[in-house]
N, C-alpha and C positions, 0 to 999 in steps of 0.2 A: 712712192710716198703717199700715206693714208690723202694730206691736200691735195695732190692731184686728180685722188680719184673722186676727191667730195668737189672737185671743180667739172668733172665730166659727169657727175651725176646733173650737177644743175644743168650743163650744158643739155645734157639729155632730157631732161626735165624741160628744160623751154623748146624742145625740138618737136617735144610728145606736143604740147600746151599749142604751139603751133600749126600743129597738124590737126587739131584738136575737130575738126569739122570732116577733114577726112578720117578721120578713125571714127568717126560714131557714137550714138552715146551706150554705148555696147563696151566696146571695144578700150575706150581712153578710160573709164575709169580702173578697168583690171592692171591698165599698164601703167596708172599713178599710183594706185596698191603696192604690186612691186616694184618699183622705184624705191617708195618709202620703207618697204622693207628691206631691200638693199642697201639703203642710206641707214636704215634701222643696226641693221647688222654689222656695219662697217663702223659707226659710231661707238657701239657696243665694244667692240673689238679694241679699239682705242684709250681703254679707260684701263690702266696700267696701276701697278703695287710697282712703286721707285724703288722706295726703302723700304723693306721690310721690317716686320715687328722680331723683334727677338724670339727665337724657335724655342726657345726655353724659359719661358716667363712668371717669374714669382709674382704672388698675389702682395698687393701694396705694395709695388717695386713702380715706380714711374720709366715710363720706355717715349721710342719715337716711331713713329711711320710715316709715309708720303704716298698721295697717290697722283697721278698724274694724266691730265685729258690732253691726249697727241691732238684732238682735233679743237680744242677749247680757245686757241686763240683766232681761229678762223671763224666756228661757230657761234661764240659766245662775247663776241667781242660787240655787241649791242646790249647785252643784257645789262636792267640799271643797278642790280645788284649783284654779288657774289652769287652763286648756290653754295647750299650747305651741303657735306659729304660730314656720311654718320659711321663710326667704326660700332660695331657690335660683334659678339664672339658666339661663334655657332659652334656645335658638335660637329662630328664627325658624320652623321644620320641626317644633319641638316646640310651639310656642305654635298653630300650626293644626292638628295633631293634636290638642289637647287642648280647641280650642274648636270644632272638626269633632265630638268627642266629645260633647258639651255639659258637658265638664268632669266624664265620668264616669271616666276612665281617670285612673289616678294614675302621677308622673313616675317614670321608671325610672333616667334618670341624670342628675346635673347638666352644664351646661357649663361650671361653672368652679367656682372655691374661693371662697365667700363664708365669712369669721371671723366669729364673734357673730352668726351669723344666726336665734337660737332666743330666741325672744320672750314673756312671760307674755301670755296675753289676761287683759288685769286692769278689773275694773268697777268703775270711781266713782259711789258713791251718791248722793253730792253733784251731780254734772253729770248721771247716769242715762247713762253713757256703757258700751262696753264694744269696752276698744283694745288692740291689741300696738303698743309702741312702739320702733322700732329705732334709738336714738340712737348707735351707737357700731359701726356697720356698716363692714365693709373687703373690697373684692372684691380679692382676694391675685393670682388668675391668672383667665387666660379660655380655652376652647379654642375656636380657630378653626374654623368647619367650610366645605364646598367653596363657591368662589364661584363666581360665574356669567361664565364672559367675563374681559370688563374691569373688571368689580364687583371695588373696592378694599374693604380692610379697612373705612374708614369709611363705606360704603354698609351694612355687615351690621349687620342689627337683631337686638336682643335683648331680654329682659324678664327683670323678678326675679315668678317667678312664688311667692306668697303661701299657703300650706298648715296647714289643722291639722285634728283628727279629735274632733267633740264630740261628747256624750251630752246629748239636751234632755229633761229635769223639765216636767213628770210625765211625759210619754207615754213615755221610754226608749228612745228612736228615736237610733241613733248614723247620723251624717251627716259624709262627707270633704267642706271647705270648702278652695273654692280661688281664687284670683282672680289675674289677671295685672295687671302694671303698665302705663304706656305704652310704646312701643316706646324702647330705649336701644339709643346705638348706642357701645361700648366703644371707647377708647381707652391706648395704652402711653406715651406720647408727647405732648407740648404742640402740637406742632407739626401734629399729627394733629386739633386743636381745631376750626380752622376748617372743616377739611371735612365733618368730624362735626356741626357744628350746621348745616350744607346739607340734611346727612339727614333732621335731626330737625326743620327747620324744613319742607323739603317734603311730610315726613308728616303733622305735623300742621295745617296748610295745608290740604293736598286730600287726603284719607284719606275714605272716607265715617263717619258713624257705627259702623253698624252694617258689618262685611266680614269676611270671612278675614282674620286675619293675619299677614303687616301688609304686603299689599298697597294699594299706591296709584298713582293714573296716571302713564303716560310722559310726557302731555303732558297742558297744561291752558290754559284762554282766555289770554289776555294781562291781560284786565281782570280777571281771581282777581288774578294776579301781583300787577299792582297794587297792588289790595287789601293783598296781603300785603307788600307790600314798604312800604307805608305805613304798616300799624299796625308791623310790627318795629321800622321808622325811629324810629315815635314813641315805639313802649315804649322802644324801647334809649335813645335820648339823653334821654327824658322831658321830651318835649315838648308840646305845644299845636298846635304846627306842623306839620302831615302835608306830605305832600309835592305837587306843582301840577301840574296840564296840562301845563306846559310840559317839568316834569321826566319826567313819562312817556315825552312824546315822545324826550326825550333817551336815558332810558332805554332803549325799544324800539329805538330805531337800535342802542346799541352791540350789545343781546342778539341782536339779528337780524342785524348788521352790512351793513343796509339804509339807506342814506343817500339812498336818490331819494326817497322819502316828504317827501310836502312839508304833511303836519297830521298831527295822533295819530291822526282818524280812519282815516288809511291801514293803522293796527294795529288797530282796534279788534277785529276776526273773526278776529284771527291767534292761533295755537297755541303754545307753547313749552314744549320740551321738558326733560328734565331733563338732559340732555348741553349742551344750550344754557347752562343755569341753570348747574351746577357739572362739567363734562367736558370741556367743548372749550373751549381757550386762546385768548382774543381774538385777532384779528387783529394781529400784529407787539405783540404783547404776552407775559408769562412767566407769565400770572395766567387765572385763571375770570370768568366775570360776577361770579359770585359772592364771591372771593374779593378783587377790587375792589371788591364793594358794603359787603361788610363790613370793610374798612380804612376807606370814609368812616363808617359807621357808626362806629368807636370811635374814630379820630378827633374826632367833631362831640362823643361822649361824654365826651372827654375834657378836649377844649379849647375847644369854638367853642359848646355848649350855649346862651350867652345869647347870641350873634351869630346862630346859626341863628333862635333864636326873637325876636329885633328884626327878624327879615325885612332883615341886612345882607348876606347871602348870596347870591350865587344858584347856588351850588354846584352845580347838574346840568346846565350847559350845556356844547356843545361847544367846542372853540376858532376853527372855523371859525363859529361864529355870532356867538360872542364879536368878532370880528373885524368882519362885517357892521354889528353893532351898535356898536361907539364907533370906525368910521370917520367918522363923521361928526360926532363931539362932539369940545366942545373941550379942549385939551391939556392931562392933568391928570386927565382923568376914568376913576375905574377901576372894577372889579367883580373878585369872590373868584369860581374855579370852582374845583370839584375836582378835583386833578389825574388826567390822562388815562393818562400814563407811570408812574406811579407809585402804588403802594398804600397809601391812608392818607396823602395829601398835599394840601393848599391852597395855589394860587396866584392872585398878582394879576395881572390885566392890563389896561393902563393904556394913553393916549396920552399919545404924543410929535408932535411937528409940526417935520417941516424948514424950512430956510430958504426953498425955496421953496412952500412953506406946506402941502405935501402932507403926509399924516397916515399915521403908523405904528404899530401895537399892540405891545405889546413886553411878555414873560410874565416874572415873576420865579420863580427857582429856587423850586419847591415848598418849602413849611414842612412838615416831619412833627411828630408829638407831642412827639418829644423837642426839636427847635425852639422850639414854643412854651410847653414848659415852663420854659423858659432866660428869652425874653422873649417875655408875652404877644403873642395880634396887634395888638392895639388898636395897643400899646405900637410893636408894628413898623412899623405903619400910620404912624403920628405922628411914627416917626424917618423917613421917605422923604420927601424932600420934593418930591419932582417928583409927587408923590398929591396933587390938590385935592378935587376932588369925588366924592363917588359916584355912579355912575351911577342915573338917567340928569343929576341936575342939585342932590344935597344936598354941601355943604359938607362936609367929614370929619374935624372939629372936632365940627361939629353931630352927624354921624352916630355918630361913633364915641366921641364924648368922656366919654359915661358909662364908657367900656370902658377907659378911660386911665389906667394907677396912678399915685398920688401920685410923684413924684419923690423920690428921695433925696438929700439934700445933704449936703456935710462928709462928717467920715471913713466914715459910712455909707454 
């Protein structure tokens, strides 16, 4: 516990101070030096981001943050006022200068206008706590600084880096405390939302612990991807239900636009980059991997949450496999994918059978959100009646009949 060790500093301290005639006057001042720098350092180290500011922060959007001194109620517990803790928002150029420094250089200018950014560190004797609390935070403007290339607005990171200047009881040692937030990437615009949480989701992803920052790789295994595309999936629509094998595979064709792979292991050693992820527009599409992935994501969030997690879905296949698969079942039988053409869309595809008995799959016009806000799917499901079963062979009464609203009758 950081208190124990600020209790054997003193101890040591009065041990030095003690001996202070046999050490010499040589010798005791070097070892009160370090002392203080060790308490320097250890103090430093103490000065914590609780809460965090929002990773994706519009301008003239009011937000919260907290920071918090682990050693404030031991050291600060004599001081006759607060100290103030100041939020200001650095670049990316400033945030490695100053952790290249080891946070000895203090900031020289801000990059934008944070309101209310001056905070008491206030200590509860009750909790033994000692926090600046930023509830009523507002970043007014941002200044842009040069980009690199084809680096857009929402690739540039930023941080509210955290500051204030204390005096610690007893020893009278004043120490500039400072700490950076996680990387934020500013936004003017809504519409600028989804590409900014591209950024913010591939930095915190693959970022190492410990780096300069806030760099982070160009490219990474496919199986991180993965990873990460799964736990998002699940956080976002809060689910149970991660994502399958199969969906991998589906996945890994569209991001690599590699279709001769004929199992996932044909990706498993492969690479992908961040221009793959959120820069380069699919193939005969108007959208990123990315910002296809996350249409199904808030889609499933919005509307399909209990369907995903009944496993009614199978939402990550293609249409040509779709196709392979209920050519051969019988007519009536369908399965939901997510649509291909379209961002934030589910569609059914279903068999029909001609006369002369030959079998056709046939897709219906994607549903978006605002579709099935009007009438659930279930609901939609149940009005189609050329829909028997679901693939590969459940009834869709049985399947889907928990999902079915009550009817309304009469003038209702």
């Amino acid at each position: 516990r950081c208190e124990n060790l600020v209790e054997i500093y003193f101890q040591l301290q009065q041990q030095v101070m003690a001996a202070s005639t046999e050490l010499g006057p040589e010798l005791l001042p070097r070892l009160l030096e370090r002392l203080n720098e060790v308490l320097s350092s250890l103090v430093k180290s103490s000065f914590l981001v609780e809460k965090q500011p929002p990773q994706v922060l519009k301008t003239q959007t009011k937000f919260q943050a907290s920071v918090r001194f682990l050693l404030g109620p031991q050291l600060l517990k004599a001081a006759p006022k607060p100290y103030m803790v100041r939020a200001d928002m650095v670049t990316e150029k400033q945030a490695r200068e100053l952790e290249l420094s080891n946070y000895s250089n203090t900031l020289s200018e801000s990059t934008g206008e944070i309101l209310h950014n001056m905070v008491g560190l206030e200590t509860n004797p009750t909790s033994a706590t000692c926090c600046a609390n930023f509830k009523n935070v507002l970043l007014k403007k941002i200044k842009r600084c040069e980009r690199k290339g084809s680096e857009s607005v929402t690739e540039e990171k930023c941080a509210v880096l955290f500051s204030t200047n204390v005096t610690l009881t007893p020893s009278n040692i004043s120490i500039h405390l400072q700490v950076l937030s996680l990387p934020i990437v500013v936004i003017v615009h809504g519409n600028q939302d989804n590409n900014a949480k591209a950024t913010v989701l591939w930095d915190n992803a693959f970022s190492d612990t410990e780096r300069v920052p806030f760099v982070v790789a160009e490219r990474v295994p496919w199986e991180k991807m993965c990873d990460t595309l799964n736990l998002k999936f699940m956080a976002e629509v809060q689910t149970t239900k991660g994502l399958l094998k199969d969906h991998y595979f589906f996945l890994a064709q569209k991001i690599f636009n590699d279709h001769s792979a004929t199992s996932p292991e044909d990706f498993q050693n492969r690479h992908v980059s961040w221009a793959q992820f959120n820069k380069e527009i699919l193939p005969g599409r108007g959208f990123t991997f990315w910002q296809w992935f996350d249409g199904v994501l808030d889609l499933t969030k919005r509307c399909l949450k209990s369907y995903w997690s009944d496993r009614l879905i199978m939402g990550f296949i293609s249409k040509q496999y779709v196709c392979k698969l209920l050519s051969m079942e019988q007519e009536g039988t369908f399965l939901l994918r997510f649509s291909d053409s379209e961002i934030g869309g589910v569609t059914i595809a279903y068999v029909i059978r001609g006369k002369d008995g030959s079998s056709q799959v046939e897709n219906i016009q994607p549903f978006s959100a605002k579709d099935l806000s009007i009438r659930s799917l279930g609901d939609r499901i149940r009005d189609l009646g050329q829909l028997r079963n679901l693939y590969p062979n459940i009834p869709k009464d049985q399947a889907f009949g928990s999902h079915y609203n009550k009817e309304q009758t009469g003038k209702d």
